[in-house]
C-alpha positions in Angstrom: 19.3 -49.2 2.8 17.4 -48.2 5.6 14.0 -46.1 5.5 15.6 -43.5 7.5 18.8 -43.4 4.8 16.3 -43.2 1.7 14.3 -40.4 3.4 17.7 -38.7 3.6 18.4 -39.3 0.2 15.5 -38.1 -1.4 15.4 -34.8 1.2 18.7 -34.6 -0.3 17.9 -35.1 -3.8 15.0 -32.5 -3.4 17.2 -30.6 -2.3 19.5 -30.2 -5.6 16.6 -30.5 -7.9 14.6 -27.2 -6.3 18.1 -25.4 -6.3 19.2 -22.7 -4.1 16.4 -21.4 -1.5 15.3 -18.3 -2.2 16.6 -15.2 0.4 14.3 -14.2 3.2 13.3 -10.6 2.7 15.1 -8.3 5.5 13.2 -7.2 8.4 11.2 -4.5 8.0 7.5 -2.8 7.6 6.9 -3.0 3.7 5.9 -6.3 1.7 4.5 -6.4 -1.7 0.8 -7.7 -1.5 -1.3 -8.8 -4.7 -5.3 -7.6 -4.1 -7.7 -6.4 -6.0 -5.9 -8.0 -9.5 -3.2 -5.8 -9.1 0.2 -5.3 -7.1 1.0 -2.7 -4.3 3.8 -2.5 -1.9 2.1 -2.2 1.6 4.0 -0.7 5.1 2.3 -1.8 7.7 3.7 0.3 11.4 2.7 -0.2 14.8 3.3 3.0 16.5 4.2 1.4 19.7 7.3 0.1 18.4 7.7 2.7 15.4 7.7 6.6 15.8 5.7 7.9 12.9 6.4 11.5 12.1 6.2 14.1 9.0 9.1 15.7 7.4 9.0 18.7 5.3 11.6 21.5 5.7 15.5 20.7 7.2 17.4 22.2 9.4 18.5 24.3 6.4 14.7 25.6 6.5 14.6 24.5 3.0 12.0 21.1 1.9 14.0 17.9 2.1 12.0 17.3 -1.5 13.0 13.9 -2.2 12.9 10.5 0.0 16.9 10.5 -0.9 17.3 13.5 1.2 15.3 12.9 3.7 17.2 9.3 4.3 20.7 10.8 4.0 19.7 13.4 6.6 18.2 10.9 8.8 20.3 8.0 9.0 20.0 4.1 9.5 17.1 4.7 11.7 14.5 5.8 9.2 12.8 2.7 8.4 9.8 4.1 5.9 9.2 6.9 4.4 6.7 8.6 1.4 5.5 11.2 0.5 2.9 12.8 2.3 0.0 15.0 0.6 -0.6 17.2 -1.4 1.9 20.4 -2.4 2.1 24.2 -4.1 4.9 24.7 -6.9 7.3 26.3 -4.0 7.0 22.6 -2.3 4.8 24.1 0.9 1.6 21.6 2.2 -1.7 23.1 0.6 -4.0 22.2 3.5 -3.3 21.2 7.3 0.2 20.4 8.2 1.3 19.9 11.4 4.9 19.3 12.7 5.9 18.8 16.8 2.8 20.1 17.7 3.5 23.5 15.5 0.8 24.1 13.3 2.7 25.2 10.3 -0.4 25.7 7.3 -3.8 26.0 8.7 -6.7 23.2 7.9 -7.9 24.1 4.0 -11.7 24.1 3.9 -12.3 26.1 0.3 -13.7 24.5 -2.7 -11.7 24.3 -6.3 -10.2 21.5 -8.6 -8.2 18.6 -8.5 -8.2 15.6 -6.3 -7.6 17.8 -3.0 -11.0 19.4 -3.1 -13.0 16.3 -4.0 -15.5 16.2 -0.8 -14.3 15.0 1.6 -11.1 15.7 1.8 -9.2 14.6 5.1 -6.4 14.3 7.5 -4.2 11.4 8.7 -2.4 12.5 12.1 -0.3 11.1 15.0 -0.9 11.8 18.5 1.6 9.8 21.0 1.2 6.3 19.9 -2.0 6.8 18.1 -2.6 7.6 15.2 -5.8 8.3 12.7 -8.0 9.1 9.2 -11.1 11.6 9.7 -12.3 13.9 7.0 -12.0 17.5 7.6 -15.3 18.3 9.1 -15.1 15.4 11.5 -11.2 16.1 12.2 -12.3 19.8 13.0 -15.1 18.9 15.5 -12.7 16.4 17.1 -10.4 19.1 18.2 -7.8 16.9 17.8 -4.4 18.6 18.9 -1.8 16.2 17.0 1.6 15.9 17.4 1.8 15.6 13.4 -1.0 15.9 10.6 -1.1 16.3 7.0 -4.2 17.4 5.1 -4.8 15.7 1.7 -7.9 14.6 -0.2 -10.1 12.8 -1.0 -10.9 10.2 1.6 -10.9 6.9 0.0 -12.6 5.4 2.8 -15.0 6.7 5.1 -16.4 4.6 8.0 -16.3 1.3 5.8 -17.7 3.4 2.5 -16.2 4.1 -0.2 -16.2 7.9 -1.0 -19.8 8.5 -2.7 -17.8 10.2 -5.3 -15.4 7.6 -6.6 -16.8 5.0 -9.3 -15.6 1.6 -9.1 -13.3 1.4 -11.9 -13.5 4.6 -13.5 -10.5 5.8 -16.7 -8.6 7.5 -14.7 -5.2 4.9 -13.5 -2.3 6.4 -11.7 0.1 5.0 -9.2 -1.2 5.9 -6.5 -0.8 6.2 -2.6 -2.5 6.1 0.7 -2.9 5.8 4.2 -5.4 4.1 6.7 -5.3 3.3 10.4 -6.7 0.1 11.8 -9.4 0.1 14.3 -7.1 -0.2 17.0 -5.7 3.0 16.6 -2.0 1.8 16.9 -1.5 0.2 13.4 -1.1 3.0 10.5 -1.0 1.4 6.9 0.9 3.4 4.0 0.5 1.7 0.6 1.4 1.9 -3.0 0.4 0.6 -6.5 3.2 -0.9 -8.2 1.7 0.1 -11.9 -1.3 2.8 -12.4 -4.5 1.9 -10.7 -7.9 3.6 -10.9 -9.2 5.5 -7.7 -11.9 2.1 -7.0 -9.3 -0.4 -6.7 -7.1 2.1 -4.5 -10.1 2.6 -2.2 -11.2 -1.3 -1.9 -7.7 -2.5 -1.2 -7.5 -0.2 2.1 -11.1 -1.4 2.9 -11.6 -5.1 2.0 -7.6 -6.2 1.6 -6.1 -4.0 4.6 -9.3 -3.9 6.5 -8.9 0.0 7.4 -12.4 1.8 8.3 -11.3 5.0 7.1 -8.3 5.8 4.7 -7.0 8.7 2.6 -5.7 9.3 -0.7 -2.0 11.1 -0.6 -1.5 11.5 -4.0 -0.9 10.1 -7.7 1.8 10.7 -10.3 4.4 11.6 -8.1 3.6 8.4 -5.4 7.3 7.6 -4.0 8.6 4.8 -1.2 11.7 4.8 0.7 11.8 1.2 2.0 15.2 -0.3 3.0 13.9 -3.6 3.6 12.9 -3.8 0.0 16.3 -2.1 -1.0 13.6 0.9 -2.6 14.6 4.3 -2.6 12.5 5.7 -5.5 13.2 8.9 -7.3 10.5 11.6 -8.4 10.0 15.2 -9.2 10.3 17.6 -6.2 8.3 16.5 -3.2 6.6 18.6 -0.4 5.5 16.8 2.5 7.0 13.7 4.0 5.8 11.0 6.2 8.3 8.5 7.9 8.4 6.4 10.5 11.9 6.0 13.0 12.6 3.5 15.6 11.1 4.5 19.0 
């Protein structure tokens, strides 16, 4: 036998002994990433290529209220989508939400309970093909004029810090999820834990693993994903705002 059959043979032989190859995961922006000891699902969009928008009410005026909706109303070319901030018990965005330029609820700069008003809070928007994370303060003096914004709280990340407030493994562990931008201003990245997480891990996985400057906590408890590529279309309790991303 020649070297050229045996090297055949055994590529062969390899071949039948590893079995059948694995399936290639389907195009798309989400891939689960392990950092930080745990396991989150990370969407990774360039808004050159992907228009990233928020959803909250349809064209029935009512809230679309669960990623199910929102993908049945919107078709084959939603390729992402989660949900978006935080929301009152009639579904509406408690701080900044912005939608086509309309400013639909004002920036929320009171004090008061709960994750939202854990200083500094912040807001993720989209302007064009550029998107970005500033805390409130900062966000006001910017005068940005977005084409879509949601207010949520609290910053995880704030110009390469972790927020003062959050310990580095404290008791609390939630699934959890959360958006950066990249330095670059055209890569937004949306990620969530794939088991409860405490608020430290969260906020070192967007700034040592995803290498995002600034970054801000959505929610926790009712975290959701819509990602087709993963064949993921979760279910949750009545969502308010919704951020997705469609095909430019």
């Amino acid at each position: 036998m020649t070297t050229t059959a045996l090297r055949a043979l055994l590529a062969a032989t390899a071949l039948l002994l590893a079995g059948p190859a694995a399936a290639a995961p389907a195009d798309g922006p989400c891939a689960t990433v392990q950092a930080q000891g745990e396991s989150f699902t990370v969407c990774t969009l360039d808004l050159r290529r992907q228009r990233v928008r928020m959803f909250w009410l349809g064209p029935d005026g009512l809230p679309y209220a669960s990623l199910g909706s929102l993908a049945e109303k919107q078709g084959a070319r939603l390729t992402f989508a989660m949900n978006a901030g935080m929301y009152d018990k009639g579904q509406a965005p408690v701080g900044l939400y912005v939608e086509e330029g309309r400013e639909l609820k004002p920036v929320s700069t009171t004090n008061g309970p709960g994750n939202f008003h854990l200083k500094p809070n912040g807001v993720f928007y989209v302007k064009g093909e550029r998107a970005g994370v500033l805390d409130t303060a900062h966000y006001l003096k910017a005068k940005v004029k977005p084409d879509f914004a949601t207010q949520s709280g609290p910053m995880l990340v704030i110009d390469g810090q972790i927020h003062p407030k959050i310990s580095a493994d404290g008791p609390s562990q939630k699934i959890r999820n959360g958006v950066g931008v990249r330095e670059d201003g055209r890569t937004a990245v949306f990620a969530i834990s794939e088991r409860p997480v405490t608020f430290g891990a969260f906020a070192r996985l967007f700034r040592d693993d995803l290498h995002c400057r600034n970054a801000l906590f959505l929610d926790g408890s009712v975290s959701s994903l819509y990602a087709p590529n993963l064949s993921r279309n979760d279910l949750s309790r009545p969502l308010g705002p919704l951020v997705g991303a469609v095909s430019r």
